[in-house]
C-alpha positions in Angstrom: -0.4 32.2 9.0 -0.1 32.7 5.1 2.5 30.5 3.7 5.1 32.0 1.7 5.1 32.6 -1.8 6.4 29.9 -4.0 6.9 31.2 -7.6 10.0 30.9 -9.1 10.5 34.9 -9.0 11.2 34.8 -5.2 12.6 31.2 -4.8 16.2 32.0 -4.1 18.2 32.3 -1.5 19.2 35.7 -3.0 15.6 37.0 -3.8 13.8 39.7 -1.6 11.0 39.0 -3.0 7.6 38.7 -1.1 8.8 35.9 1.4 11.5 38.2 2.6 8.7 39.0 5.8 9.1 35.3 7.3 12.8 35.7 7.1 14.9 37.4 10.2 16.8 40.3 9.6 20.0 38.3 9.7 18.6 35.8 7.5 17.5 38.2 4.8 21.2 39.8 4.6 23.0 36.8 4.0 20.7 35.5 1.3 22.6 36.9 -1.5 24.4 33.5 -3.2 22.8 33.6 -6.6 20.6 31.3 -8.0 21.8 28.5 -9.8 20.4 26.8 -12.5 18.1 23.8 -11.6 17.6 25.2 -8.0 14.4 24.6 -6.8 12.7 25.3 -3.2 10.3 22.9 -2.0 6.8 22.6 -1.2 6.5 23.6 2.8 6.1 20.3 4.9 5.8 22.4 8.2 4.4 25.2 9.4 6.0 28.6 9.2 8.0 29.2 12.5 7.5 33.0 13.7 10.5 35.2 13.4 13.1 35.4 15.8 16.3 36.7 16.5 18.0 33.6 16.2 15.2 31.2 14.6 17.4 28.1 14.1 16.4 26.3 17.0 12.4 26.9 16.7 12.8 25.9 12.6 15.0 22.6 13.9 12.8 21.5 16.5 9.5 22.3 14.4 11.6 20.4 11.2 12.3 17.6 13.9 8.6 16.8 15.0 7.6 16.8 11.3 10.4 14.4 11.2 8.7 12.3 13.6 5.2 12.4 12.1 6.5 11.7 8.3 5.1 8.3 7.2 7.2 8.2 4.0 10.8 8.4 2.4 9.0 11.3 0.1 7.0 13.2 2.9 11.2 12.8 4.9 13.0 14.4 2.0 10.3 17.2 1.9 10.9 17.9 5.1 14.6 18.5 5.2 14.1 20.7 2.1 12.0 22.8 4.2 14.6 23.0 6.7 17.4 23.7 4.6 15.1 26.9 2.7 14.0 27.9 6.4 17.6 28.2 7.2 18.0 30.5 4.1 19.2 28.0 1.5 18.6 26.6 -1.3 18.8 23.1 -3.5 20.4 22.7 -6.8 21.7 19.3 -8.2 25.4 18.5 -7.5 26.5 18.2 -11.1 25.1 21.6 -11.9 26.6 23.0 -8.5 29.3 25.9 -8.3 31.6 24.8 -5.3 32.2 27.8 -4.0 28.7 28.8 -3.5 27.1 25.2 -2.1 28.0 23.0 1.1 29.5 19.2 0.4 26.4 17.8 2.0 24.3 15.2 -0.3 20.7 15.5 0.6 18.7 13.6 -1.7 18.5 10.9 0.9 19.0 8.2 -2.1 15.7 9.1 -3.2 17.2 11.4 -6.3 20.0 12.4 -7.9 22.6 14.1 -5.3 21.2 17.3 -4.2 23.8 20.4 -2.4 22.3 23.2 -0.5 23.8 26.8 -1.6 24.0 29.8 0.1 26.9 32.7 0.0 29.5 31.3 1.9 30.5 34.3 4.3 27.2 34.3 5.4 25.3 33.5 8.4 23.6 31.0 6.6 26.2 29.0 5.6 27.9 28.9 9.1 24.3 27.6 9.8 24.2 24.9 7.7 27.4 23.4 8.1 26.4 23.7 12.2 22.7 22.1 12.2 22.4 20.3 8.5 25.2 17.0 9.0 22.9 16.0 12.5 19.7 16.8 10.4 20.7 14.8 7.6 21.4 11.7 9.6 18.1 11.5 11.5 16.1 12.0 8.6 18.6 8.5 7.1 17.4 7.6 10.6 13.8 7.7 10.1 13.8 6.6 6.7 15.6 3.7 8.1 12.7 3.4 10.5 10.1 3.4 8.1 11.7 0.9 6.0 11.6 -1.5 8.8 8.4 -1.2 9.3 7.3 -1.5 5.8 9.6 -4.4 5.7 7.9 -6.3 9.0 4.4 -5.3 7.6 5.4 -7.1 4.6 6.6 -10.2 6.0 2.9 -10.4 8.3 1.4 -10.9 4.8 3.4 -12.8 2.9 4.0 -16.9 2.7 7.9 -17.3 3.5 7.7 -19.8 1.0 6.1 -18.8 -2.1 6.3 -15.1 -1.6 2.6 -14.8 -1.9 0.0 -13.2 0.1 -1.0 -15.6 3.1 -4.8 -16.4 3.3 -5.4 -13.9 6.2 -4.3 -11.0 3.9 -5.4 -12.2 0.6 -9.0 -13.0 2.3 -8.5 -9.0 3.5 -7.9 -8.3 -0.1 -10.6 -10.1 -1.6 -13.5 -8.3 1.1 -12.7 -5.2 -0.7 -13.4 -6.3 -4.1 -15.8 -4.5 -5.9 -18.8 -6.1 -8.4 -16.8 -6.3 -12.6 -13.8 -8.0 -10.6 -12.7 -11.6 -10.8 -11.2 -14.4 -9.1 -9.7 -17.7 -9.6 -8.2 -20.8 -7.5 -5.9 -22.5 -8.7 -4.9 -26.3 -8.0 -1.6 -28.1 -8.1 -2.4 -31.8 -9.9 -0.6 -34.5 -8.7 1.2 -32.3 -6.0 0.9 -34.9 -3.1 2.8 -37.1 -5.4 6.0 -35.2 -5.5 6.5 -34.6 -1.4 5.9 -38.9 -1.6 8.0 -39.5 -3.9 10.5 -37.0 -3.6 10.3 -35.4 -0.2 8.7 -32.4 1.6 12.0 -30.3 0.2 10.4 -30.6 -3.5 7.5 -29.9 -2.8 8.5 -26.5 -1.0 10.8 -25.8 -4.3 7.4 -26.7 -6.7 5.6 -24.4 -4.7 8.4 -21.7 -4.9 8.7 -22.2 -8.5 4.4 -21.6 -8.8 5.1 -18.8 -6.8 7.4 -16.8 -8.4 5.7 -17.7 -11.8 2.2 -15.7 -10.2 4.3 -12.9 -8.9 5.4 -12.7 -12.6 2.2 -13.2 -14.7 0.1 -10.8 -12.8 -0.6 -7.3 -12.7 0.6 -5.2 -9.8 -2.7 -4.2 -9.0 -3.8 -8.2 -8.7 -3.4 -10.3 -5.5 -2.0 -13.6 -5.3 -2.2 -15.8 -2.3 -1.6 -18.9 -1.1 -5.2 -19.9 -0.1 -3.8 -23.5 1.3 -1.4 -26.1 0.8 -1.2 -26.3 -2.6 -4.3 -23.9 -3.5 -3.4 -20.7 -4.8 -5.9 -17.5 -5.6 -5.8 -14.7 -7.5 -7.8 -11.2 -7.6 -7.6 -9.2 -10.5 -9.1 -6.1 -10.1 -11.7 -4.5 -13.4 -10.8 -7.7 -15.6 -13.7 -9.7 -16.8 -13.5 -13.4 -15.7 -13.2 -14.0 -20.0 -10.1 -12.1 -20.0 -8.9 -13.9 -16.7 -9.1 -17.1 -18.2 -7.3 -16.2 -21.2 -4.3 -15.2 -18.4 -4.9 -18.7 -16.8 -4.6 -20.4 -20.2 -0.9 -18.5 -20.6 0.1 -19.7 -16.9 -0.8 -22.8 -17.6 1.8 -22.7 -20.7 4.4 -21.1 -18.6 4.4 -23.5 -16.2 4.5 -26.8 -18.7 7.7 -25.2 -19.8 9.1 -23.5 -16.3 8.2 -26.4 -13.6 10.7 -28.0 -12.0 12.2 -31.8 -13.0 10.3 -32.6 -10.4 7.1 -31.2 -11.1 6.6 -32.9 -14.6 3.5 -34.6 -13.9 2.3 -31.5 -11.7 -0.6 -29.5 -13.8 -2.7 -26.5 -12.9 -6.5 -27.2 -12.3 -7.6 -23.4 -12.0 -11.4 -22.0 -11.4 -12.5 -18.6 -12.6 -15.7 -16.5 -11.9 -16.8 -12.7 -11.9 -17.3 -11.0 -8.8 -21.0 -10.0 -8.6 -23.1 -8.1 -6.1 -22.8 -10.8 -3.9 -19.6 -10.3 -2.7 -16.1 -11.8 -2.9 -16.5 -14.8 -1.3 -19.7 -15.7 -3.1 -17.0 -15.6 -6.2 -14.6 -17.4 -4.5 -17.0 -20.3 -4.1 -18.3 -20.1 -7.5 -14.7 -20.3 -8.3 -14.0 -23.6 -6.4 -16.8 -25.5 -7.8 -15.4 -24.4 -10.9 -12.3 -25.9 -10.4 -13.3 -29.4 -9.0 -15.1 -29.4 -12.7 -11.6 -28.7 -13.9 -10.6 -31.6 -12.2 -13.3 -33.9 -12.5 -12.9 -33.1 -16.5 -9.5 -34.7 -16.4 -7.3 -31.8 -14.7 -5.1 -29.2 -16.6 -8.3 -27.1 -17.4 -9.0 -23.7 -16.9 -13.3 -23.5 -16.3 -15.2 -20.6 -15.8 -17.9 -20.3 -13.5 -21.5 -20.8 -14.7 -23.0 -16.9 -13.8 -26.4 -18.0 -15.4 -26.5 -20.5 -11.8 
């Protein structure tokens, strides 16, 4: 079925202009609020539902199983804009709303400024909204709500409770997509064993919270920091050369002489940088290691890049 037209010259609720066809003849009469500024009509998110005498109930129930398929707060809000300009509506934002023209009804969802449907209010269309739009408002909240939870659950599968970090499983996921021009480094707590003797297992969980957060900070979005093992952390920085990494490293390492905890004062960084090559991520993650023990075996707080001529 053709969709209908979407330029602004038939957008309204009052036009008649070519996607007066899709529209029952009910429908089409009662269009006739005029068009505020700022309104807008959305971007379809189902299809078209054939005209009907009454078509509420077929553009509800097709608005409701696109509802059910929607895998975002975004492809949600699209869809109840759909619904509300199927129903003969449209949007215009509240603060450039005439009252008597739009239904009390936010339905940005959160995701925008508030948003108010508009339609004449004698018309059939606005006894329809203020029937059908309150429910359909609330189970899109509900299925936002829903895919929040899931995001959130999905989130805590891959992330250390402790540092915030990407466990190994999912950092190791990460790292079997990286591409050849990418780099990696492993980083090394010095003297970290030190503080849970001294001081107890709780320190050490509040050094390793404190490393943590610092990554989370220092990094890119695109990069991936994980906790590789106890006190081992990675990192994957996507289209930087292993030089520029280490130059990042070199700034860590200052942030953390000044940041670490009391307790962490004799805890350095001992990190290991190469390039990932053809071989593969895990090849650079190796490369990365040895580079790191040489960190280490060179008297610790070093940053050492991998030898690519090896």
């Amino acid at each position: 079925m053709t969709e209908p037209n979407t330029t602004s010259g038939a957008d309204g609720p009052g036009s008649s202009g070519q996607d007066a066809p899709f529209w029952p003849p009910a429908v089409q009469a009662a269009r006739r609020a005029p068009v505020p500024r700022g309104a807008s009509r959305p971007a379809r998110a189902y299809p078209v539902v054939a005209e009907q005498d009454d078509a509420v109930s077929g553009t509800q129930a097709a608005a409701l199983r696109a509802l059910l398929r929607a895998t975002s707060a975004d492809q949600v809000a699209q869809v109840l804009a759909t619904f509300i300009n199927d129903l003969g509506a449209g949007l215009v934002p509240a603060r450039l709303a005439d009252p008597a023209n739009t239904l009390p009804v936010d339905v940005s969802l959160g995701l925008s400024e508030p948003l108010l449907p508009y339609a004449n209010p004698v018309s059939v269309v606005a006894m329809r909204l203020a029937r059908v739009l309150p429910e359909m408002v609330e189970d899109a909240r509900l299925v936002i709500m829903r895919l929040q939870g899931e995001v959130q659950s999905a989130d805590e599968a891959t992330r250390d409770p402790l540092t915030g970090l990407l466990t190994r499983r999912a950092w190791m996921r990460r790292l079997a997509e990286a591409a050849a021009g990418d780099s990696v480094c492993l980083i090394d707590l010095d003297q970290f064993k030190s503080v849970n003797d001294r001081d107890g297992h709780s320190a050490g969980d509040s050094v390793l919270k404190a490393i943590g957060a610092l990554l989370l900070r220092s990094f890119r979005q695109d990069d991936s920091c994980g906790r590789y093992g106890g006190d081992e952390l990675t990192c994957l920085t996507p289209r930087l050369s292993a030089q520029a990494l280490v130059q990042r490293c070199e700034v860590l390492r200052a942030q953390w002489e000044q940041q670490r905890p009391e307790c962490a004062a004799a805890v350095g960084l001992s990190i290991g940088v190469a390039t990932v090559t053809a071989e593969g991520g895990r090849a650079a993650l190796q490369s990365a290691d040895e580079a790191m023990y040489r960190a280490k075996g060179a008297g610790r707080g070093l940053t050492v890049i991998a030898d690519e001529s090896t």
